[in-house]
PyMOL Python script that loads the backbone (N, CA, C, O; Angstrom):
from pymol import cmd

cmd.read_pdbstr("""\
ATOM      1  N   UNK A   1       5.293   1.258 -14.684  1.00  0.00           N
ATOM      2  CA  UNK A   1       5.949   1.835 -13.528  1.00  0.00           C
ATOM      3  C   UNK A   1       6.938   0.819 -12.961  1.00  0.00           C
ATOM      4  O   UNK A   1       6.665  -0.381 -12.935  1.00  0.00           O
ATOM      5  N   UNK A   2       8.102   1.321 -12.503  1.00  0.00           N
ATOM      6  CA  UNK A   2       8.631   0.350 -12.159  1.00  0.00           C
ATOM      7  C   UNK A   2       8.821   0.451 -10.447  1.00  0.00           C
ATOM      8  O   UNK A   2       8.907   1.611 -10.045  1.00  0.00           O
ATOM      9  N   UNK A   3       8.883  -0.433  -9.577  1.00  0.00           N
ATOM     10  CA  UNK A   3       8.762  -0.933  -8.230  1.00  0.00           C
ATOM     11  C   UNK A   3       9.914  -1.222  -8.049  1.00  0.00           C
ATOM     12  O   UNK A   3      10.446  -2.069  -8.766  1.00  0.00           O
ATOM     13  N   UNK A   4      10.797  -0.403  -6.746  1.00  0.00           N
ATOM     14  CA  UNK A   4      11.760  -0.825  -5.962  1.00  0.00           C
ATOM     15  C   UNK A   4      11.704  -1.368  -4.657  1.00  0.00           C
ATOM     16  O   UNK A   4      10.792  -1.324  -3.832  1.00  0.00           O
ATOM     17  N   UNK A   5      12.921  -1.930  -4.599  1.00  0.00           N
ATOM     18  CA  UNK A   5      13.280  -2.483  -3.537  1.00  0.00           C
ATOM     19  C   UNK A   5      12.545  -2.337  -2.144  1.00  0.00           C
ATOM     20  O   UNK A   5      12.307  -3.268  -1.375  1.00  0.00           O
ATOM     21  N   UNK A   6      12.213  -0.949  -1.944  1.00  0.00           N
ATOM     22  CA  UNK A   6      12.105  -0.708  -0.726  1.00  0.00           C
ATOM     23  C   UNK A   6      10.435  -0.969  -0.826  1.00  0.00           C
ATOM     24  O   UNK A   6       9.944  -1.413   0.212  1.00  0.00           O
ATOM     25  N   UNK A   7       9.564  -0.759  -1.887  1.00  0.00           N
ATOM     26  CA  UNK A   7       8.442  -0.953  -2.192  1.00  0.00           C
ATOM     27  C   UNK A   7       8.186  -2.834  -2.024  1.00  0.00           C
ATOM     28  O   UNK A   7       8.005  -3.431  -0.963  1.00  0.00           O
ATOM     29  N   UNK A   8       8.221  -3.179  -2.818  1.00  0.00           N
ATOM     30  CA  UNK A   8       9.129  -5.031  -2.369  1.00  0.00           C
ATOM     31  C   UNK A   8       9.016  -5.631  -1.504  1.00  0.00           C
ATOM     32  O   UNK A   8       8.326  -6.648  -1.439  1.00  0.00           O
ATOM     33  N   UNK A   9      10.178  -4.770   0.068  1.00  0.00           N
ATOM     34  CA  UNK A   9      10.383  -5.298   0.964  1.00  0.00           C
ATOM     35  C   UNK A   9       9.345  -4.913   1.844  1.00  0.00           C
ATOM     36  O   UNK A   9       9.381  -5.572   2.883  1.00  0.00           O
ATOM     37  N   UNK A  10       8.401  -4.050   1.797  1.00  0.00           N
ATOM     38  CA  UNK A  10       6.970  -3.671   2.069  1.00  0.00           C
ATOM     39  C   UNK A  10       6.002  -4.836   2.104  1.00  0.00           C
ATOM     40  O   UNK A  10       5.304  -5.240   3.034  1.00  0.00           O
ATOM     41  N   UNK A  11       6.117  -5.227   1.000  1.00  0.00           N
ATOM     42  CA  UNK A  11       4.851  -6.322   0.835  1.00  0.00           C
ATOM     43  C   UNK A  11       4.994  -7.530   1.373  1.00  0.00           C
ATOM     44  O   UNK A  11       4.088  -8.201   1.869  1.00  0.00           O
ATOM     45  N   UNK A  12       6.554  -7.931   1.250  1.00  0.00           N
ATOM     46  CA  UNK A  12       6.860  -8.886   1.415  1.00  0.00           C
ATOM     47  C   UNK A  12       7.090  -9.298   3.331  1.00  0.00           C
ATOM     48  O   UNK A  12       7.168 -10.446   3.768  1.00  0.00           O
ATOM     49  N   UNK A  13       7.151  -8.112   4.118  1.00  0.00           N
ATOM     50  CA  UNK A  13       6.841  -7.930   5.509  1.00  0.00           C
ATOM     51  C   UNK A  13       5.392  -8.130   5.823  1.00  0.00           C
ATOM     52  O   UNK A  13       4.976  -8.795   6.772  1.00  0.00           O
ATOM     53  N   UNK A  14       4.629  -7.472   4.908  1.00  0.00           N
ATOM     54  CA  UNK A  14       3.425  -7.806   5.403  1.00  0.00           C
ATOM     55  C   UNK A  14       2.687  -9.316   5.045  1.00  0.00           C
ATOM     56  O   UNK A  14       1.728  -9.777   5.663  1.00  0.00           O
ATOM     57  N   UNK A  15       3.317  -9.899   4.000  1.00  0.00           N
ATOM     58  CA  UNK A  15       3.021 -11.217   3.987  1.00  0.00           C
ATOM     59  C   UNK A  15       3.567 -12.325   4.797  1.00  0.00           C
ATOM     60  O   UNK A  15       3.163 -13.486   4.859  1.00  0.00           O
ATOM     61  N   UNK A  16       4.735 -11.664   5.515  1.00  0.00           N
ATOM     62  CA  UNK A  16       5.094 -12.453   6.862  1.00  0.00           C
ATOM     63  C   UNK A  16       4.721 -12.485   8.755  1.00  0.00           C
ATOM     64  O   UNK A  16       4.858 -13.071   9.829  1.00  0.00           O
ATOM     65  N   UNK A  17       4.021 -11.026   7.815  1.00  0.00           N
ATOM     66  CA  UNK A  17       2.938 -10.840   9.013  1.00  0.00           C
ATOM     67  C   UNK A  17       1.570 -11.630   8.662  1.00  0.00           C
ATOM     68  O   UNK A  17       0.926 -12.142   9.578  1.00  0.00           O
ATOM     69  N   UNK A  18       1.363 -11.673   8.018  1.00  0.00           N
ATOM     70  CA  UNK A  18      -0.150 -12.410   7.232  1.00  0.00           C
ATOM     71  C   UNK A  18       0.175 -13.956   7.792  1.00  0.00           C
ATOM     72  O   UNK A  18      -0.592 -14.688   8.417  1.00  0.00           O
ATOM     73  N   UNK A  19       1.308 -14.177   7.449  1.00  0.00           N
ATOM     74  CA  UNK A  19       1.284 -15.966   7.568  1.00  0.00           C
ATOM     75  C   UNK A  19       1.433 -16.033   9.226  1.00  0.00           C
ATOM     76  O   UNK A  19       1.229 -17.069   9.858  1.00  0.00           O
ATOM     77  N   UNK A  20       1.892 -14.530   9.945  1.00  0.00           N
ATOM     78  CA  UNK A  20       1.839 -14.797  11.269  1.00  0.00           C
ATOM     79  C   UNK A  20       0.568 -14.695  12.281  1.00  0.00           C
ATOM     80  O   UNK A  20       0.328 -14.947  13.462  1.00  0.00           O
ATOM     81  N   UNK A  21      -0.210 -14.101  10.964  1.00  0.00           N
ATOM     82  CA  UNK A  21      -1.937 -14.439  11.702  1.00  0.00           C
ATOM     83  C   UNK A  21      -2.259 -15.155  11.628  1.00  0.00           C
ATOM     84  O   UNK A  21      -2.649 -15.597  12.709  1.00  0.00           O
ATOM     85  N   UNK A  22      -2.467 -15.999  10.530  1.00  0.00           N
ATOM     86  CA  UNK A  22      -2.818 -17.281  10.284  1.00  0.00           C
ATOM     87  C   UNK A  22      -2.123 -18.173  11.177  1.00  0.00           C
ATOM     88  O   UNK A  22      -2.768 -19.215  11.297  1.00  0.00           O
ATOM     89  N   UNK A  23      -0.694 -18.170  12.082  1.00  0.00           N
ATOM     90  CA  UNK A  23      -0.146 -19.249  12.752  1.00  0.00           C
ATOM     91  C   UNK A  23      -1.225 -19.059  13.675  1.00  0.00           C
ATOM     92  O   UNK A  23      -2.121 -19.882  13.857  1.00  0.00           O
ATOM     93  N   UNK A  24      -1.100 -17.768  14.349  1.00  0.00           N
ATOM     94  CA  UNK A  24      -1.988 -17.084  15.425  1.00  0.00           C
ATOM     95  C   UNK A  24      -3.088 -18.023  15.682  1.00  0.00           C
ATOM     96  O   UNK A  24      -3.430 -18.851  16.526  1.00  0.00           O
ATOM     97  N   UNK A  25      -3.576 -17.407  14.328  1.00  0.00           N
ATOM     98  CA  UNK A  25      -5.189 -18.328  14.257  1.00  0.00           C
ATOM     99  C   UNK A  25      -5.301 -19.967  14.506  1.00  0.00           C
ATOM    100  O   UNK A  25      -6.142 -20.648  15.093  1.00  0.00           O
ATOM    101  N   UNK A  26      -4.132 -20.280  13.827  1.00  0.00           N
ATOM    102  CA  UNK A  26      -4.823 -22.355  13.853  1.00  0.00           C
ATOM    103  C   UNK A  26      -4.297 -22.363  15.144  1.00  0.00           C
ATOM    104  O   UNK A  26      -4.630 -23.428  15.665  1.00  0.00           O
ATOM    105  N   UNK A  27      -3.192 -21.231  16.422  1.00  0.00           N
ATOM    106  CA  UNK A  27      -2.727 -22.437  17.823  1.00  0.00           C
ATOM    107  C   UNK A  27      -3.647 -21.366  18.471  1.00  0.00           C
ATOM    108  O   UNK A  27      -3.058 -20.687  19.312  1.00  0.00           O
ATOM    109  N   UNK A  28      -4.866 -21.079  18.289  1.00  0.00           N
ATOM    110  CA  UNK A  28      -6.100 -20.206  18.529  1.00  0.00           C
ATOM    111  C   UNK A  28      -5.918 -18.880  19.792  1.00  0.00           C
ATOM    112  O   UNK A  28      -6.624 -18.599  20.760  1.00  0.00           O
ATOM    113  N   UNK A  29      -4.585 -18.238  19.230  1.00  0.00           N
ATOM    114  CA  UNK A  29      -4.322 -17.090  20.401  1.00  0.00           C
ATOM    115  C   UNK A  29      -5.547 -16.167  20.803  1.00  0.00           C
ATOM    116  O   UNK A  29      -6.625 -16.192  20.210  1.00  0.00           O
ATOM    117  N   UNK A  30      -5.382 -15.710  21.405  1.00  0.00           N
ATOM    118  CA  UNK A  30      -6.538 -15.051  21.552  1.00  0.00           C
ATOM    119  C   UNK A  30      -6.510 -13.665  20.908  1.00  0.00           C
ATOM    120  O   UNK A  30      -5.519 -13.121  20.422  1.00  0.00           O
ATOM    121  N   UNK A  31      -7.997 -13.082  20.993  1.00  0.00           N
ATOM    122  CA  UNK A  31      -8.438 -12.279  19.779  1.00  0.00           C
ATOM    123  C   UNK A  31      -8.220 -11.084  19.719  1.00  0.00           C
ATOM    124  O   UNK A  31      -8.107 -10.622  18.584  1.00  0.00           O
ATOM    125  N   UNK A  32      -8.114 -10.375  20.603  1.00  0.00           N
ATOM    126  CA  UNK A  32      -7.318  -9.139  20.804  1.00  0.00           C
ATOM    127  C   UNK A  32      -5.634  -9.220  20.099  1.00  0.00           C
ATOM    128  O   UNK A  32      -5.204  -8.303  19.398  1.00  0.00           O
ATOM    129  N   UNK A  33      -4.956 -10.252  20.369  1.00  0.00           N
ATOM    130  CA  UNK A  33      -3.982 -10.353  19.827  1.00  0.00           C
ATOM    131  C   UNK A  33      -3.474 -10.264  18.340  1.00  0.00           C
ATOM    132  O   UNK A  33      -2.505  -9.836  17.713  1.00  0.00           O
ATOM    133  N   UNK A  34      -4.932 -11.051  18.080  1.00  0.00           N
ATOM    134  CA  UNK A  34      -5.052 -11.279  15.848  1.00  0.00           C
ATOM    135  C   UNK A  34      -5.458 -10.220  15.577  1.00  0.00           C
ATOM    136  O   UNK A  34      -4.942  -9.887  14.511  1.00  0.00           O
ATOM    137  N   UNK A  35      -6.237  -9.329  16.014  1.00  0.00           N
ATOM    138  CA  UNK A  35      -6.861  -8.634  16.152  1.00  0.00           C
ATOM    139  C   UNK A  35      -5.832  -6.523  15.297  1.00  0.00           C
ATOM    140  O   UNK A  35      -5.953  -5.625  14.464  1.00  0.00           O
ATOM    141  N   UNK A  36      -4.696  -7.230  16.824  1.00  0.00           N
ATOM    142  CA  UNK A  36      -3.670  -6.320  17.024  1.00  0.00           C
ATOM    143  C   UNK A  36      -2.616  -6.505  15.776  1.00  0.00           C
ATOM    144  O   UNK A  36      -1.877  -5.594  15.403  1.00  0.00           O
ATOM    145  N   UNK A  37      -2.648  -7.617  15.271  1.00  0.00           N
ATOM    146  CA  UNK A  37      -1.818  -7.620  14.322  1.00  0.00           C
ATOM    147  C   UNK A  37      -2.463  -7.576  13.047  1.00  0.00           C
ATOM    148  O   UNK A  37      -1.998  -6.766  12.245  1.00  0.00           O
ATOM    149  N   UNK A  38      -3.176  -8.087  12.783  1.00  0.00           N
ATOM    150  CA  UNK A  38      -4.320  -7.805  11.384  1.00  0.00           C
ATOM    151  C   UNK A  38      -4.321  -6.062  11.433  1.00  0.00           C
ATOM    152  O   UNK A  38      -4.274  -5.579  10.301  1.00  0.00           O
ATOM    153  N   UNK A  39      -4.365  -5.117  12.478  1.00  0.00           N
ATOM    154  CA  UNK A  39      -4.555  -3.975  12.146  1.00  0.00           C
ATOM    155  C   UNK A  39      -3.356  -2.936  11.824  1.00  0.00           C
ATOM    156  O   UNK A  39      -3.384  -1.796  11.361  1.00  0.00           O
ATOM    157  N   UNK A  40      -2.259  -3.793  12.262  1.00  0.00           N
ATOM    158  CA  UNK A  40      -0.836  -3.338  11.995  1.00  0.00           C
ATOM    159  C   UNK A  40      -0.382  -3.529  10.213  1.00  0.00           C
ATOM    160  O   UNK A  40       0.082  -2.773   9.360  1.00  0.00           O
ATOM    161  N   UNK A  41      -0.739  -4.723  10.245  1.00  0.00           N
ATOM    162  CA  UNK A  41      -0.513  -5.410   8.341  1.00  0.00           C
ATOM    163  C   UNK A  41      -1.471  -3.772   7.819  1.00  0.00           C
ATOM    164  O   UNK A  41      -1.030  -2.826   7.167  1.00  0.00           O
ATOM    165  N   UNK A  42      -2.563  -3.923   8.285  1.00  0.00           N
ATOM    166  CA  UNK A  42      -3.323  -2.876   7.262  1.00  0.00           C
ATOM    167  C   UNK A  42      -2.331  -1.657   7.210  1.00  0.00           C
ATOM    168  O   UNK A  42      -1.859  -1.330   6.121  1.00  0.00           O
ATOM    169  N   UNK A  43      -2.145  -1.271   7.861  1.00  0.00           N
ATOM    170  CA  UNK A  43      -1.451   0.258   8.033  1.00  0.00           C
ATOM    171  C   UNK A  43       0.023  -0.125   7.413  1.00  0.00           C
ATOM    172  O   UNK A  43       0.892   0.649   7.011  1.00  0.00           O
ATOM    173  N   UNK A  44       0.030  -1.171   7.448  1.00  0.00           N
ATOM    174  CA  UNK A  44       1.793  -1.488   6.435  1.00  0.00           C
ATOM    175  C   UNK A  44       1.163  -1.506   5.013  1.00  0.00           C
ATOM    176  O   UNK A  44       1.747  -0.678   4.314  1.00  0.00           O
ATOM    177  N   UNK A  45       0.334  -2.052   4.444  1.00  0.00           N
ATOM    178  CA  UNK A  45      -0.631  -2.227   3.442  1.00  0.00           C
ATOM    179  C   UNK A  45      -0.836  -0.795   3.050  1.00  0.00           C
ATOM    180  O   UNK A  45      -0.210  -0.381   2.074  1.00  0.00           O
ATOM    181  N   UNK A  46      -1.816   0.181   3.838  1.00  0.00           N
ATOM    182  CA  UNK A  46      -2.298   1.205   3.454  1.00  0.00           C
ATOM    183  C   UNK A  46      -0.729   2.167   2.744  1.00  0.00           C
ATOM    184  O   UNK A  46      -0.507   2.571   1.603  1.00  0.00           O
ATOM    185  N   UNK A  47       0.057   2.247   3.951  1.00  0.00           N
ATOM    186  CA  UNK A  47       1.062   3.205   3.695  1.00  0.00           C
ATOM    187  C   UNK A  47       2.134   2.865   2.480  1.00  0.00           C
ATOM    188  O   UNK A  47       2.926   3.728   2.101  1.00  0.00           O
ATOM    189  N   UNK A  48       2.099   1.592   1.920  1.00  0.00           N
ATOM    190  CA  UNK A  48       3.027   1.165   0.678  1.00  0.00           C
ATOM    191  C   UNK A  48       2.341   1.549  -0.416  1.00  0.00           C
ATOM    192  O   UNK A  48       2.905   1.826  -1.474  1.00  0.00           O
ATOM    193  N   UNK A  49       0.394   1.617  -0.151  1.00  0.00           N
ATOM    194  CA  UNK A  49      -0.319   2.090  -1.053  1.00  0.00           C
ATOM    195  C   UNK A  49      -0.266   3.362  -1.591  1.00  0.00           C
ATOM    196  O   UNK A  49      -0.597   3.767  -2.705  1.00  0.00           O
ATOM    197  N   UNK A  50       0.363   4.133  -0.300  1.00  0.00           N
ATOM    198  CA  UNK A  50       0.381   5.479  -0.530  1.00  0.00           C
ATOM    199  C   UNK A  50       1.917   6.192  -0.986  1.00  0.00           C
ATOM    200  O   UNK A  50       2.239   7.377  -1.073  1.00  0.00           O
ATOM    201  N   UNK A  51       2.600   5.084  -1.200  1.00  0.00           N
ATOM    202  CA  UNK A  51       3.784   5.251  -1.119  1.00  0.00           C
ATOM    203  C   UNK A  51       3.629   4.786  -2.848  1.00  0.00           C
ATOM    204  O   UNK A  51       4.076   5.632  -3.623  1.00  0.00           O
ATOM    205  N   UNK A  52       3.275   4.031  -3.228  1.00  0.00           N
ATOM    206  CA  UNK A  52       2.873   3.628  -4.438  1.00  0.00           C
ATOM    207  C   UNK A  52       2.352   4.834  -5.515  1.00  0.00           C
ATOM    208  O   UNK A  52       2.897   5.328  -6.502  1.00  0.00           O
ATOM    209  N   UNK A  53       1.257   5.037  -4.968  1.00  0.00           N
ATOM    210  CA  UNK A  53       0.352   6.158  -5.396  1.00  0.00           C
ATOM    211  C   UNK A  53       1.511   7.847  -5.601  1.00  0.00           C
ATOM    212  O   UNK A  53       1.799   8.427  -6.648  1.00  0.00           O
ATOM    213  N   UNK A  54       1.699   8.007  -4.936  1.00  0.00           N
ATOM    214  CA  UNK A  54       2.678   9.273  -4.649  1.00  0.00           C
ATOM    215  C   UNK A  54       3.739   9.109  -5.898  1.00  0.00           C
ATOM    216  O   UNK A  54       3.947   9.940  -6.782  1.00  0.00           O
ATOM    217  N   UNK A  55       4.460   7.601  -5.710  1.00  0.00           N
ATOM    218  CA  UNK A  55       5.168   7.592  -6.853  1.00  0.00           C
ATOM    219  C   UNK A  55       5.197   7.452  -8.011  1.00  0.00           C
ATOM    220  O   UNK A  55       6.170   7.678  -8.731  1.00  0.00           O
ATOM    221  N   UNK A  56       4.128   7.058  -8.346  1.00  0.00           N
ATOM    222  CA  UNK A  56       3.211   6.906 -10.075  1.00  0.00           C
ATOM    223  C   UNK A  56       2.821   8.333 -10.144  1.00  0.00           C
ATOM    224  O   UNK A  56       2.993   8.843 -11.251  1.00  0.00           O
ATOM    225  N   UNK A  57       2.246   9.235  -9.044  1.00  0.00           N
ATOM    226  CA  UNK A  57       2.357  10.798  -9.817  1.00  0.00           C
ATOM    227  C   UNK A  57       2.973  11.454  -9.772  1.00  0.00           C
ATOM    228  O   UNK A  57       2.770  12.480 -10.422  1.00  0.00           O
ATOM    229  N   UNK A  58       4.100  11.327  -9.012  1.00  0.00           N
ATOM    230  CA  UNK A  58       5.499  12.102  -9.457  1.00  0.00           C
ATOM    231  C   UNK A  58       6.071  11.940 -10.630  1.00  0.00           C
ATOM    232  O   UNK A  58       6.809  12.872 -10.949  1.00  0.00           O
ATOM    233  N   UNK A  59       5.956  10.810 -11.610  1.00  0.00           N
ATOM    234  CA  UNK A  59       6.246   9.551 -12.420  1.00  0.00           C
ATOM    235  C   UNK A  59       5.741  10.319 -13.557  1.00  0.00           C
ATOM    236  O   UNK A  59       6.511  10.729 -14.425  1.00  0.00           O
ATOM    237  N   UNK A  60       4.429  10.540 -13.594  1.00  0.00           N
ATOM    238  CA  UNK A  60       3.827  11.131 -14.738  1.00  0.00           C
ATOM    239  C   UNK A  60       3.417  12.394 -14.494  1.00  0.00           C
ATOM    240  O   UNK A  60       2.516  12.892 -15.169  1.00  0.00           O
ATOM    241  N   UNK A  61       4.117  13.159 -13.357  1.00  0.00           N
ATOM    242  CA  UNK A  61       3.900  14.682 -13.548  1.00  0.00           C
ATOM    243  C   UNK A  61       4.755  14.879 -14.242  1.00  0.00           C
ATOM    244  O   UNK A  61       4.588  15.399 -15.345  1.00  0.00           O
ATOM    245  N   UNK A  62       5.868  14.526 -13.797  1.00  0.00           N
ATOM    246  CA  UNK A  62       7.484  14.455 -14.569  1.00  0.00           C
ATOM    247  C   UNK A  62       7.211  14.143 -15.779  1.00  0.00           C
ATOM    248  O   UNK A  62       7.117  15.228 -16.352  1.00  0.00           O
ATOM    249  N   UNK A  63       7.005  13.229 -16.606  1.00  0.00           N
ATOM    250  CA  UNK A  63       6.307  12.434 -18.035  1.00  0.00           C
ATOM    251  C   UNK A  63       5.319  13.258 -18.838  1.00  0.00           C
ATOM    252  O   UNK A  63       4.992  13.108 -20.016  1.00  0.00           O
ATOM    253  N   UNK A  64       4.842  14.311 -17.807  1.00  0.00           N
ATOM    254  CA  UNK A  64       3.571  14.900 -18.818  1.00  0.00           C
ATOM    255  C   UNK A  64       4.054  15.410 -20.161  1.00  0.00           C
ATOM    256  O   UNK A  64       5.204  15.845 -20.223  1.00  0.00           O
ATOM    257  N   UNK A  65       3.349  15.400 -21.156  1.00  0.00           N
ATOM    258  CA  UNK A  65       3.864  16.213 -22.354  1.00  0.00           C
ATOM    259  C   UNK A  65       2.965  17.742 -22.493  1.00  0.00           C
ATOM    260  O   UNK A  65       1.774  18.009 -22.654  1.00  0.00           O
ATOM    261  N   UNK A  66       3.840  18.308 -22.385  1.00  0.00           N
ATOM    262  CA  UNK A  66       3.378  19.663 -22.890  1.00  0.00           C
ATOM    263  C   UNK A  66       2.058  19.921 -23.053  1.00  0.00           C
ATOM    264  O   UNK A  66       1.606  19.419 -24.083  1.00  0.00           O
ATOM    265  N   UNK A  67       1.264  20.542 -22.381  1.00  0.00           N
ATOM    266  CA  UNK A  67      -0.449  21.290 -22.797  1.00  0.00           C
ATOM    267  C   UNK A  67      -1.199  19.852 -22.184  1.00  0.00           C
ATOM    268  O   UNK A  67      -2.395  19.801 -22.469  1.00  0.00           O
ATOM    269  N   UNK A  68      -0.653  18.624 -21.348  1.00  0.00           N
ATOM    270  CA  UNK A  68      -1.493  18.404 -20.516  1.00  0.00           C
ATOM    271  C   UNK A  68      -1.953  18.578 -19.015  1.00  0.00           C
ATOM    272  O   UNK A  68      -1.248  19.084 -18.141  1.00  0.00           O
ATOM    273  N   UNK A  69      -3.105  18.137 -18.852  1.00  0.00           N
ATOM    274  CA  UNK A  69      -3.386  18.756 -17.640  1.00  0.00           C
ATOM    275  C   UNK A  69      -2.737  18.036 -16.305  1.00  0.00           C
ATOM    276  O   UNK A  69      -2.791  16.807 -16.360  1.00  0.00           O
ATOM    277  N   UNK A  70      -2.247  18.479 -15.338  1.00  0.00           N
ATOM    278  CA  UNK A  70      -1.656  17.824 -14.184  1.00  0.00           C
ATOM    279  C   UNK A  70      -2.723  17.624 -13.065  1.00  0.00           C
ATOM    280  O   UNK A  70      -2.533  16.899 -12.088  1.00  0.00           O
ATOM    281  N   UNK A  71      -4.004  18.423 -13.326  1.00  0.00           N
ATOM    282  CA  UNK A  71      -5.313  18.139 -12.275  1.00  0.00           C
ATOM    283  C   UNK A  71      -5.506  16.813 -12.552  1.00  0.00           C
ATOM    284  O   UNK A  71      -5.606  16.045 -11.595  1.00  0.00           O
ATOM    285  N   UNK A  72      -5.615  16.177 -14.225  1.00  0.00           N
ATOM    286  CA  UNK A  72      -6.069  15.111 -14.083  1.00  0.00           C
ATOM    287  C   UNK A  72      -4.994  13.991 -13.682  1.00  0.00           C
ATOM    288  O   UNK A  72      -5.557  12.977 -13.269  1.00  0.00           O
ATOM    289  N   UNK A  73      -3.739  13.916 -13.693  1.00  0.00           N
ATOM    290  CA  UNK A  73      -3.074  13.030 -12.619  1.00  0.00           C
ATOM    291  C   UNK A  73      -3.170  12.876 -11.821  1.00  0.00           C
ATOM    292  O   UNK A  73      -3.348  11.732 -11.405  1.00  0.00           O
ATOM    293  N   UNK A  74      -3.119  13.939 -11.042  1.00  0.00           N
ATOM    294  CA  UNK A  74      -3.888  14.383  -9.440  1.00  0.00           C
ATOM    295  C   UNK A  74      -5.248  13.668  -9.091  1.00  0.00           C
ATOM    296  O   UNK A  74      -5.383  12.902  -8.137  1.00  0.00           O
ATOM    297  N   UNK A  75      -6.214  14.004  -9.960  1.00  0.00           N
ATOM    298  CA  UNK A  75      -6.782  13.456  -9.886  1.00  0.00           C
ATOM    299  C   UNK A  75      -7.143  11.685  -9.849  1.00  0.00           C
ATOM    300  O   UNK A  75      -7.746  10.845  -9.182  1.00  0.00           O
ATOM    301  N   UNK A  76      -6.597  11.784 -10.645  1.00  0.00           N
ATOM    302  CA  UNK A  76      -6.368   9.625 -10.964  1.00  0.00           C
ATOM    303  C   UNK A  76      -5.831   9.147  -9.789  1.00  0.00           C
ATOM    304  O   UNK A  76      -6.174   8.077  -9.286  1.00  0.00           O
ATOM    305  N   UNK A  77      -4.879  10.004  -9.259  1.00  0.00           N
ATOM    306  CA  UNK A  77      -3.957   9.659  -7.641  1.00  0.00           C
ATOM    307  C   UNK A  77      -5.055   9.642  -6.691  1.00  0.00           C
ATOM    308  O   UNK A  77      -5.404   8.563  -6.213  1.00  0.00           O
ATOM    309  N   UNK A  78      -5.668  10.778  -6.348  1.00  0.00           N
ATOM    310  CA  UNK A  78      -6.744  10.538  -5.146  1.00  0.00           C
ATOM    311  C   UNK A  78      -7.554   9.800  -5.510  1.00  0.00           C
ATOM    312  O   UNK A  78      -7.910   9.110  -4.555  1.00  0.00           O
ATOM    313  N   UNK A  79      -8.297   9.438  -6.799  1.00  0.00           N
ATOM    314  CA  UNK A  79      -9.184   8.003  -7.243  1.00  0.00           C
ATOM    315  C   UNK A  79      -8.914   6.635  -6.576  1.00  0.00           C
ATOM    316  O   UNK A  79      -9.613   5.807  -5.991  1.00  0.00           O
ATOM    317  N   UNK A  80      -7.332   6.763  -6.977  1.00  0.00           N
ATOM    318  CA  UNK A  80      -6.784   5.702  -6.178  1.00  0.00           C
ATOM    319  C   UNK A  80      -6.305   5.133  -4.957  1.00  0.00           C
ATOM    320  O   UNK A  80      -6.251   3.903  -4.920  1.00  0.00           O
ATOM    321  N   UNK A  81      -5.812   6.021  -3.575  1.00  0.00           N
ATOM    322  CA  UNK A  81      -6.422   6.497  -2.930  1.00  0.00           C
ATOM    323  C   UNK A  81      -7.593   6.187  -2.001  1.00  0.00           C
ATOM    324  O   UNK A  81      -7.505   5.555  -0.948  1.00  0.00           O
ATOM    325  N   UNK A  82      -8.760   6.742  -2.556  1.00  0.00           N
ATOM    326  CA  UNK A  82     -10.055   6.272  -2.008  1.00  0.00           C
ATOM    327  C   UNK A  82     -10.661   5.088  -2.326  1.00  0.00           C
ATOM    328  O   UNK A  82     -11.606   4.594  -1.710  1.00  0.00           O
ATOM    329  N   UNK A  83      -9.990   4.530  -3.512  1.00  0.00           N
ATOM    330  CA  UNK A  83     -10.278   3.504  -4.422  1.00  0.00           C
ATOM    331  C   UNK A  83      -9.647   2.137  -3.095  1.00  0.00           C
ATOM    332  O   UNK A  83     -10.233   1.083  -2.845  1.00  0.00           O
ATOM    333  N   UNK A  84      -8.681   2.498  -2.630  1.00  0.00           N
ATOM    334  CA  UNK A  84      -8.053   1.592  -1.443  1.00  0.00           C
ATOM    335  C   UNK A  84      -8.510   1.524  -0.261  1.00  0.00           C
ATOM    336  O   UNK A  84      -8.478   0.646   0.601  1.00  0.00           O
ATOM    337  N   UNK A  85      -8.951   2.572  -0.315  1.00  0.00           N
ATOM    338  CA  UNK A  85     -10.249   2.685   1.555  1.00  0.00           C
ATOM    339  C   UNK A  85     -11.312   1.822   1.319  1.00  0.00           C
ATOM    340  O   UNK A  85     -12.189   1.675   2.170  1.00  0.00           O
TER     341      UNK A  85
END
""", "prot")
cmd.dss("prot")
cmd.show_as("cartoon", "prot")
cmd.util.cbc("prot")
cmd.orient("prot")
């Protein structure tokens, strides 16, 4: 599969949020604050996951060959999915 840009600049936000918990953490802000941002990264995290996911089965619905089944893509997608919760 191949990963664009906008997928990329996803991860790469949330790893500048990551290094901004960790500042958080060693000048010991307080915890509601780390708290507030650790739960923001997730939901940047979750939604690139799903943004991920969506596009690998569009990917191989499109790709299917003839007389296969599209439940089981579908399927492999929500595996993955719950597989991330």
């Amino acid at each position: 599969m191949n990963y664009d840009k906008q997928q990329l600049n996803r991860l790469k936000r949330a790893e500048g949020q990551i290094k901004g918990i960790i500042r958080m953490m060693e000048e010991g802000k307080d915890c509601k604050d780390v708290i507030t941002q650790l739960s923001a990264t997730r939901t940047a995290l979750d939604r690139t996951i799903g943004l991920i996911v969506a596009r690998n089965l569009e990917e191989c619905l499109r790709n299917a060959k003839e007389g296969e089944e599209s439940a089981d893509y579908i399927n492999e997608a929500v595996q993955l999915l719950v597989k991330s919760r």
